[in-house]
Every structure is written in C-alpha cells, then in structure tokens.
C-alpha positions as CSV (number, residue, x, y, z in Angstrom):
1,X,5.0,15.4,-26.7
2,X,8.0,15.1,-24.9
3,X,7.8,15.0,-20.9
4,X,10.5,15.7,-18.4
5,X,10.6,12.7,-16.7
6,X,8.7,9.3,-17.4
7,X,7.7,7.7,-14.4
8,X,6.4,4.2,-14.1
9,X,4.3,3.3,-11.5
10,X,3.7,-0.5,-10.7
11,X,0.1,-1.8,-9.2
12,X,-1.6,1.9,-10.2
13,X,-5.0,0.5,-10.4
14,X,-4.4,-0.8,-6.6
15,X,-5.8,0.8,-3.5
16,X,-2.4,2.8,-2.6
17,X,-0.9,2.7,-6.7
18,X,-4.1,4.6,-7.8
19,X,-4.1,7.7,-5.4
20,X,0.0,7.6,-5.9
21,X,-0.9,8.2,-9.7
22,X,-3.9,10.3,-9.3
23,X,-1.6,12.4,-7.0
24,X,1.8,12.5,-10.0
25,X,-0.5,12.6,-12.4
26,X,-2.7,15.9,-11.6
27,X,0.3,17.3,-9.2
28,X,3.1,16.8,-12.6
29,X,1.6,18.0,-16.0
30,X,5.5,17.8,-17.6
31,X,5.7,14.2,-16.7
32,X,4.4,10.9,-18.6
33,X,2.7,8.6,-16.0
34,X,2.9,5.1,-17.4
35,X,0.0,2.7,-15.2
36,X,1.7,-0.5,-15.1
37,X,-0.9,-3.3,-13.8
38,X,-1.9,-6.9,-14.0
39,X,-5.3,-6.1,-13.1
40,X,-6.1,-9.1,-10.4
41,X,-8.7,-8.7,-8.4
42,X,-7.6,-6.2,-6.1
43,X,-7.2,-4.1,-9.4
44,X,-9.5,-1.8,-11.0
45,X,-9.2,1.1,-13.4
46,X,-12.5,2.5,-12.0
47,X,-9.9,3.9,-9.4
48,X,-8.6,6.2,-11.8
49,X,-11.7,7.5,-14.2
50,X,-10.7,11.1,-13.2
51,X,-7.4,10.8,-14.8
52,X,-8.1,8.3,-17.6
53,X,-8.5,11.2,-20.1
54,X,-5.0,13.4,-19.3
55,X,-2.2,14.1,-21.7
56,X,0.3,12.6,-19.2
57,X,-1.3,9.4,-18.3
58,X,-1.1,6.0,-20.2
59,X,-1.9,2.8,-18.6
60,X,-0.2,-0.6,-19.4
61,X,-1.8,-4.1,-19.0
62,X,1.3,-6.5,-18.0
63,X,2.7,-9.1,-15.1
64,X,5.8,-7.6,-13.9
65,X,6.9,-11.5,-14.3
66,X,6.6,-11.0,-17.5
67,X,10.2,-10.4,-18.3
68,X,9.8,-9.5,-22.0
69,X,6.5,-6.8,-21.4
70,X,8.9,-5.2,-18.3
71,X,11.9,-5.0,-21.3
72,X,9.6,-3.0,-24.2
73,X,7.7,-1.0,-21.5
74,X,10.6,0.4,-20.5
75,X,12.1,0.6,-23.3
76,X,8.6,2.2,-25.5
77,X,8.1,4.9,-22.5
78,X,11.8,5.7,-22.1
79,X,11.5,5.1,-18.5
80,X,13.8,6.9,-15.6
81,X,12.1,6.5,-12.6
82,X,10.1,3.2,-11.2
83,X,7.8,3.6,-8.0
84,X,7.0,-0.1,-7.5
85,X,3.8,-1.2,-5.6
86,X,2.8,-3.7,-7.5
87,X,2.3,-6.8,-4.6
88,X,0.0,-9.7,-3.5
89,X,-0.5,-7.7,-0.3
90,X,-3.4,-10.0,1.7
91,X,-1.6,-12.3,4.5
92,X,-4.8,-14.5,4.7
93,X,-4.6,-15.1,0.9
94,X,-0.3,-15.8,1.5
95,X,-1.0,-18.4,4.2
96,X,-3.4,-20.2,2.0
97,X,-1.4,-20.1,-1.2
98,X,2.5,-18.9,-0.6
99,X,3.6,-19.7,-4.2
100,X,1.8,-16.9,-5.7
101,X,3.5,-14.3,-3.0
102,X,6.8,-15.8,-3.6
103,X,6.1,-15.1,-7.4
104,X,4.8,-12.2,-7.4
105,X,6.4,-10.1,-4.7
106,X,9.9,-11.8,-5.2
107,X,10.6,-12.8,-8.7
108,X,8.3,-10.1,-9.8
109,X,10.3,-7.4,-8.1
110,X,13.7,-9.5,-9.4
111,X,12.2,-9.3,-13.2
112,X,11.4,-6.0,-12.5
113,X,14.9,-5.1,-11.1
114,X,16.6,-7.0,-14.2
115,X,14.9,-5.0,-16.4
116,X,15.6,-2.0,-15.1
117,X,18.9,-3.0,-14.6
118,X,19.5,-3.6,-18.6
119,X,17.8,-1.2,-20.0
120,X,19.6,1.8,-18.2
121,X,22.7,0.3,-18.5
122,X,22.4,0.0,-22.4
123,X,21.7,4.3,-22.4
124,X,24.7,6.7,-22.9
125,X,23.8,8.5,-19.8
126,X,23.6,4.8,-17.8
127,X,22.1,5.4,-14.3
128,X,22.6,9.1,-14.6
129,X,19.3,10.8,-13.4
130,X,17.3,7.1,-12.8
131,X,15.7,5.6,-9.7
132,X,14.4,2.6,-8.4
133,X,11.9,3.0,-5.4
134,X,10.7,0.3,-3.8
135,X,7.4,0.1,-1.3
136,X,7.6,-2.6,1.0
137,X,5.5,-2.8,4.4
138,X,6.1,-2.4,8.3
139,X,5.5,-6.4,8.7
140,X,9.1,-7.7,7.3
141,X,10.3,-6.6,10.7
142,X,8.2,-9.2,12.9
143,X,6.6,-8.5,16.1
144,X,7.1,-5.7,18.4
145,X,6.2,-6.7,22.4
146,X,3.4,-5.4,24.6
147,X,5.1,-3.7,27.2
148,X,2.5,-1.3,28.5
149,X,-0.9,-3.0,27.8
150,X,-3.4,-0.1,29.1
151,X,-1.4,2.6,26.8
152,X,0.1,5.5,27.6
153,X,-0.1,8.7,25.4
154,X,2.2,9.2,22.0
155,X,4.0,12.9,22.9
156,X,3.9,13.4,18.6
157,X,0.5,12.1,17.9
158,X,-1.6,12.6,21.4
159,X,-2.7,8.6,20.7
160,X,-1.9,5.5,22.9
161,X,1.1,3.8,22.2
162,X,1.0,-0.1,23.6
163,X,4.8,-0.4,24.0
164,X,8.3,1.0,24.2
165,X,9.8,-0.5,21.0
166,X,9.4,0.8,17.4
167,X,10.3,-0.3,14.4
168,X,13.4,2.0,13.0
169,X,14.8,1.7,10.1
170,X,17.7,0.0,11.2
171,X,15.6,-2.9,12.4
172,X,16.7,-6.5,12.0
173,X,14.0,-8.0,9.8
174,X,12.0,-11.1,11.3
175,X,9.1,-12.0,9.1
176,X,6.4,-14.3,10.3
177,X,4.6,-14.7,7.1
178,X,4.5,-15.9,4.0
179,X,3.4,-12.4,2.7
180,X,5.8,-10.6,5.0
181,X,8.5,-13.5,4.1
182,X,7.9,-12.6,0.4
183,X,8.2,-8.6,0.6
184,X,11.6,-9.0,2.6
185,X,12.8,-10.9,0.0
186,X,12.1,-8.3,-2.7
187,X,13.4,-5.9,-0.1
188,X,16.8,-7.9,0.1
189,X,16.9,-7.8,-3.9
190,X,16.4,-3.9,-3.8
191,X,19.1,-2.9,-2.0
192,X,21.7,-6.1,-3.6
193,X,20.9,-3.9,-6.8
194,X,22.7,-1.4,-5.4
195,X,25.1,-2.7,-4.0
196,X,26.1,-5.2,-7.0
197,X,25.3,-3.2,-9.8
198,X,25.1,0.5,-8.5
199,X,21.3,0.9,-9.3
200,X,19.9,4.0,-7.6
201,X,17.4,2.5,-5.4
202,X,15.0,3.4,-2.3
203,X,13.2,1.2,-0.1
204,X,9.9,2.5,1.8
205,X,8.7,0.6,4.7
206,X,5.1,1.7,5.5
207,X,1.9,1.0,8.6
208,X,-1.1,-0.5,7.7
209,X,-3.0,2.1,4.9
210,X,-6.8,2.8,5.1
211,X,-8.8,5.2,2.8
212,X,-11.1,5.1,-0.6
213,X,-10.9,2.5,-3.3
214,X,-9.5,-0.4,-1.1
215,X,-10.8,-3.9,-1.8
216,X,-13.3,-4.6,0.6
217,X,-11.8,-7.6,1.9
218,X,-9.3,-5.6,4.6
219,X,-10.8,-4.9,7.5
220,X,-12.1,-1.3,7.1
221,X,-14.0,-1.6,4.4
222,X,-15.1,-4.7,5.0
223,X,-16.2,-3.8,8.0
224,X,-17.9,-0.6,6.8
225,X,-19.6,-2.7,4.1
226,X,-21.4,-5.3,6.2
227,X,-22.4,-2.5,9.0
228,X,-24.4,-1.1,6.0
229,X,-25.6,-4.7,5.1
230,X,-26.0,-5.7,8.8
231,X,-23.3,-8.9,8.4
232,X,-21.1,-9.7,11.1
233,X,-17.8,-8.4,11.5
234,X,-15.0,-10.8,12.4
235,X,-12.6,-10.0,14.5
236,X,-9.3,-12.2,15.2
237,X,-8.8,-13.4,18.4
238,X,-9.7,-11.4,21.3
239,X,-9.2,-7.7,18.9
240,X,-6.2,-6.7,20.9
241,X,-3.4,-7.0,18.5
242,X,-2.4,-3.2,17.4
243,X,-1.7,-1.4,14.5
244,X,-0.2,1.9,13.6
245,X,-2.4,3.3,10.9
246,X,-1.8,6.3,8.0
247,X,-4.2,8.0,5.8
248,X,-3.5,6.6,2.1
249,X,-3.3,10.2,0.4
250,X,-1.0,11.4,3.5
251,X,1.3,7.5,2.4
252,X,1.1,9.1,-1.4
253,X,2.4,12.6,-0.5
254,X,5.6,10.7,1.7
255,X,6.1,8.7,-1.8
256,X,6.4,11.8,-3.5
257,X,8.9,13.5,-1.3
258,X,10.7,10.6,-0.6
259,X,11.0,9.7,-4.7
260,X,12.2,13.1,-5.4
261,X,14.1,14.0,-2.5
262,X,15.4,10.8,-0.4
263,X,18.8,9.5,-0.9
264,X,19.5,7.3,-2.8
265,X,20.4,3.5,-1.4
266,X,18.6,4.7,1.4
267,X,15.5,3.2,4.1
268,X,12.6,5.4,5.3
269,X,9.7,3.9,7.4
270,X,6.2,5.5,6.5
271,X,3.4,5.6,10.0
272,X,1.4,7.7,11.1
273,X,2.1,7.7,15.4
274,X,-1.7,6.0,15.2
275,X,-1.7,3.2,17.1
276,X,-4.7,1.5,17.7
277,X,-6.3,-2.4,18.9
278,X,-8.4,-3.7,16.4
279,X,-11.1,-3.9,18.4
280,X,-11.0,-0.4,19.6
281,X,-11.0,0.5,15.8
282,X,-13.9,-1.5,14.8
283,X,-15.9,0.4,17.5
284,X,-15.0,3.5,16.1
285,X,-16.1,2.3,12.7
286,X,-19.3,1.2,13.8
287,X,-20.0,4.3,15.8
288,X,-18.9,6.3,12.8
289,X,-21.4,4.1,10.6
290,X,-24.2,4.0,12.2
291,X,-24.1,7.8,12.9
292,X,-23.6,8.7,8.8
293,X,-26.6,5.8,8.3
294,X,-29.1,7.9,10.5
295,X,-28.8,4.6,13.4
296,X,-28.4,5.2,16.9
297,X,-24.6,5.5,17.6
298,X,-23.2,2.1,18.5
299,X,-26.6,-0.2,17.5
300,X,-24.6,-2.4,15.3
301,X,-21.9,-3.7,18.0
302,X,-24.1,-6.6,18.4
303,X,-22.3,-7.6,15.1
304,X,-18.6,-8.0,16.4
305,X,-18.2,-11.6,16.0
306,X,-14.9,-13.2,17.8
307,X,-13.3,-15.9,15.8
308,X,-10.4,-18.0,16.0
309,X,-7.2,-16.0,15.6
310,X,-5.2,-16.0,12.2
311,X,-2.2,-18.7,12.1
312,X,1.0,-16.4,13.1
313,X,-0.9,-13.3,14.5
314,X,1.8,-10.8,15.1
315,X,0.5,-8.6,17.9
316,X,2.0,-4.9,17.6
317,X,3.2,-3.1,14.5
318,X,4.7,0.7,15.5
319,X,6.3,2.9,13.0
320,X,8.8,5.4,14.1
321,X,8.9,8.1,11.4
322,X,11.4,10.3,13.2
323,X,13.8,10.2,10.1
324,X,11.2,10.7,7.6
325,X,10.0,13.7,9.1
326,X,13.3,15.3,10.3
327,X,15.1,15.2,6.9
328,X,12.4,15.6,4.6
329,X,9.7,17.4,6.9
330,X,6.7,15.1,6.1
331,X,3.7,14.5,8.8
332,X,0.6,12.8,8.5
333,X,-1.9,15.4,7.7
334,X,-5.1,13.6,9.4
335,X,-5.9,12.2,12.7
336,X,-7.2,8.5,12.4
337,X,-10.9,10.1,13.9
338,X,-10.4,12.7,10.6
339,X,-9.2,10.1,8.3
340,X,-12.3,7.7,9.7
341,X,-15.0,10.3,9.0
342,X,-13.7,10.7,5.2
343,X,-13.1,7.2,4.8
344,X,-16.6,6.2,5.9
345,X,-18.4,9.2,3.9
346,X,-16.4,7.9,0.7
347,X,-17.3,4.0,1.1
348,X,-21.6,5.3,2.0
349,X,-21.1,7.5,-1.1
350,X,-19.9,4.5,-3.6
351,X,-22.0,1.3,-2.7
352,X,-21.6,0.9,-6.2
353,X,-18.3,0.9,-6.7
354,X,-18.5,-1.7,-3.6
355,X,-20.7,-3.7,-5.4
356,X,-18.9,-3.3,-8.2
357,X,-15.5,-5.3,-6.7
358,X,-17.6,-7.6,-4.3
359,X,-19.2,-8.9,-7.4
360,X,-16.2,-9.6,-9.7
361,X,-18.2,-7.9,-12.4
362,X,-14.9,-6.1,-13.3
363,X,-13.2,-8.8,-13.4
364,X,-14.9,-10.2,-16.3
365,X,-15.0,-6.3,-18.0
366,X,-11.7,-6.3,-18.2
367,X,-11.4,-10.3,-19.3
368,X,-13.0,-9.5,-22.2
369,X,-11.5,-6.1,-23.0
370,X,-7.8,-7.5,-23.2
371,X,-9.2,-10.8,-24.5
372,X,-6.4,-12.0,-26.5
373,X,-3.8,-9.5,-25.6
C-alpha cells in the first residue's frame, strides 16, 4: 500500500509518544505510522492495543544509538517526517546516573540527526517535503523567580500565576540538571542541523504533561497509586515549587499542528497557563481520589509525607504559549480540575495496567519476545 507520507515517531510506546501515535494513527488513515522504540521501562506496547491491528501502523524495536537500525529504518519505511520523543525523561534517575541521559538524549538525538541527515540527502528530491521535529522540555531554560508568592490570577487561564517572568521562546537556556543539561544539548544539535546542513527542523519546548499511561513513578500517578494502596506520598521540600501543567492529548494535538503547520527552523513553547504548587496539586489529587474511591473527601492527607528536597530543585517552571496560539490558534482544551477528574478515573479504571508496569512483568514479556533480535 502506498501512504502519503511516512512518519516516524520516536519513544511511541512512551507516556506522551503513545497518545501522539494513537492520535496520527486513527486521525491519518493515508499515512504509514512507523513506532520506533527501545522499550525501557517507561515503555510499553500495552499503550497502544487499540491501534496494534491498523493498516497504517507498524512498530519497530531499536536504540536510536543504534546508528545502523536508525540508517535501514529509514531507509525500509521511506521515511519523510520524524517527530522525535524518544528521551530518558526522569531527573531523579539523571542525578543518579548522568551517563545514560547524556547518551540517550544527546548522542541519541545526534545519531538520529545523522541519519536523517544521510538518508535524505542521498534522494533526488533531497530535503524537499521532509522534517525534523524535535520535543524538548520547559526545564532547559532554568529557573524562573518567585515574585508574587500568594498568586495572583492568570487573565488567559483564570489560574494563579506565582511570578511575572515566563519562559518565551527566546529565552536564554540555563539548565540545572543533568536531564535538563542533556535535552539542551540535543536541542543545540537540532537547530546546528539546520543551520549547517539546511535540514528542516522544529524544536518544541513543552510544561510538565499528566494524563493516562504514564509510568507511575512521576508524581501523579504515583500519587494516585499509593492513595488507592494507602502509601505515603512524598513530597519535596516544603511542596511549594510550581509547575505549569497540560493535558497530554491537548500536548499531542499542539504536536500535530505544529508538525504540519509550524515553520520550519523554528521554536514553539507548549503550556497550558496551569500553574500550580506541588502541594496544592497533591491535595487536589487526593480529594479527587478519595471522592472516586467512595472515602470521605480529603481522609488520605494524613499521607503527605515531607522529605528532603531533590539536589538542584528549580522552583517555578511557566510557559508562555502566546506564539503558539496566535499563529497556529492552539489552546489547551481542559482545565487542570477537568484534566484531574479524567486522569484519576483512567488510573482507578486500569489497576492492572498499574500493576502491570510497577511489577516489571512487561519488562520480561517483551525480553523474551525480541530475545535474540
């Protein structure tokens, strides 16, 4: 069958790559959708069993270090298009063990680039109808300040905003990381493509994502998880540092405009004018929680559990998505209270897809099914 356009999609049995594919997949019946993923532990084809089946769809087990699997994928799926998510993405895991961000997130995305690079250059057409988009995260660009600690109301969103700096687009980057270290340096090798070699690339810089099928080991479904289990919940420091947060299906739909219709070599940052303290959010959760479980509302606070703070604790992450939504007329379609309710519902609804990734019994499903591949 031949497809209009074939569109590989790094990390698309991750928490954001799967609803990204789910969403091309289902939304773009003329296009091939080629899967690409490693299949770590924050991996999991169980994210996409409604697709699994389509016409369109194909998945690819690989290491986008893997310079010679990145060569014949692209060149066996005739690949035009790249949406790259594929990314050690937990900055508790990067402060333990910065090597494998480094080699993941920035000579995975250079391999990736190389590759790309190569095999478009080697067609008749060269980058003629290509493109390179890159996700990257709100956190390459530091630290904003608390200026206003009590809050004062968003005039877009209605929400508290904790400050009167946002992160543009325009930015200087200041990463504090190793994780955030790691994504500015695949950032940097992005947009040197372009420059260099003329590759048509994009760069996405995106808030903190919540939703279904994220491994429980971020705070919402962690949280979520040991409410239902009655564990603590740990929160850093006092709770106080903030965090703009978006919907991950509304983060899928501003991938899809932005891959089709941004410009090319250009930035666009990704929030949802959601601000909120982390301790104001685990409140919410448990309220939420206990309310679905049939519990009073608010029994479980008794399980908020102040611990020391993580090592290089950046306090206030704001996204200004002015840009995104005056060129290409994208807005986040939930309200965090909206998003929260759905959220919850999903995680109550699939304890054993919880169990499922808690236990590693994936893991070793898919171990044996590419045993030797």
């Amino acid at each position: 069958m031949d497809f209009k356009r074939n569109i590989l999609i790094t990390g698309g049995a991750g928490f954001i790559g799967s609803h990204v594919v789910r969403l091309f997949v289902n939304k773009y019946p003329d296009y091939r959708i080629i899967n690409l993923d490693k299949l770590t532990y924050a991996g999991n084809l169980a994210n996409l069993k409604d697709v699994e089946q389509k016409p369109n769809y194909a998945f690819v087990k690989a290491d986008i270090c893997d310079f010679g699997a990145m060569q014949e994928t692209l060149r066996q799926y005739r690949v035009d298009g790249i949406i790259h998510l594929a990314a050690e993405s937990h900055v508790d895991r990067s402060i333990k063990d910065p090597f494998i961000f480094a080699r993941t997130n920035v000579l995975g995305t250079l391999t990736l680039l190389q590759a790309a690079k190569e095999y478009w250059e080697s067609l008749p057409e060269g980058y003629e109808g290509k493109r390179f988009y890159h996700i990257s995260t709100d956190e390459v660009y530091g630290a904003l300040q608390m200026t206003c600690p009590e809050g004062k109301e968003n005039p877009i969103s209605a929400h508290k905003v904790y400050g009167d700096a946002f992160f543009h687009e325009y930015t200087k980057y200041n990463p504090h990381s190793p994780y955030s270290a790691s994504k500015a340096g695949s950032d940097h090798f992005v947009r040197a493509f372009h420059d260099t070699y003329g590759m048509p690339t994009l760069v996405t810089n995106c808030s903190n994502n919540y939703g279904p099928y994220q491994f429980p080991e971020k705070l919402i479904p962690l949280f979520i998880n040991n409410i239902r289990h009655r564990k603590p919940l740990p929160v850093y420091g006092k709770g106080e540092n903030v965090r703009d947060w978006l919907y991950v299906e509304d983060h899928a739909r501003a991938i899809d405009l932005i891959f089709h219709r941004g410009k090319t070599a250009d930035t666009y940052n990704i929030g949802g004018f959601n601000e909120w303290k982390n301790i104001d959010i685990v409140k919410v959760v448990i309220r939420t929680v206990d309310r679905l479980l049939g519990r009073p509302e608010g029994a479980d606070m008794d399980l908020i559990t102040f611990v020391a703070d993580r090592k290089g604790h950046d306090m206030r992450y704001a996204i200004d998505s002015t840009k995104l939504r005056d060129e290409l007329g994208w807005e986040p379609s939930l309200q965090f209270e909206e998003g929260i309710e759905k959220t919850v519902r999903w995680y109550l609804d699939n304890q054993a897809w919880v169990d499922n990734v808690t236990s590693g019994d994936y893991q070793r499903y898919y171990e044996e099914m590419y045993a030797g591949k």
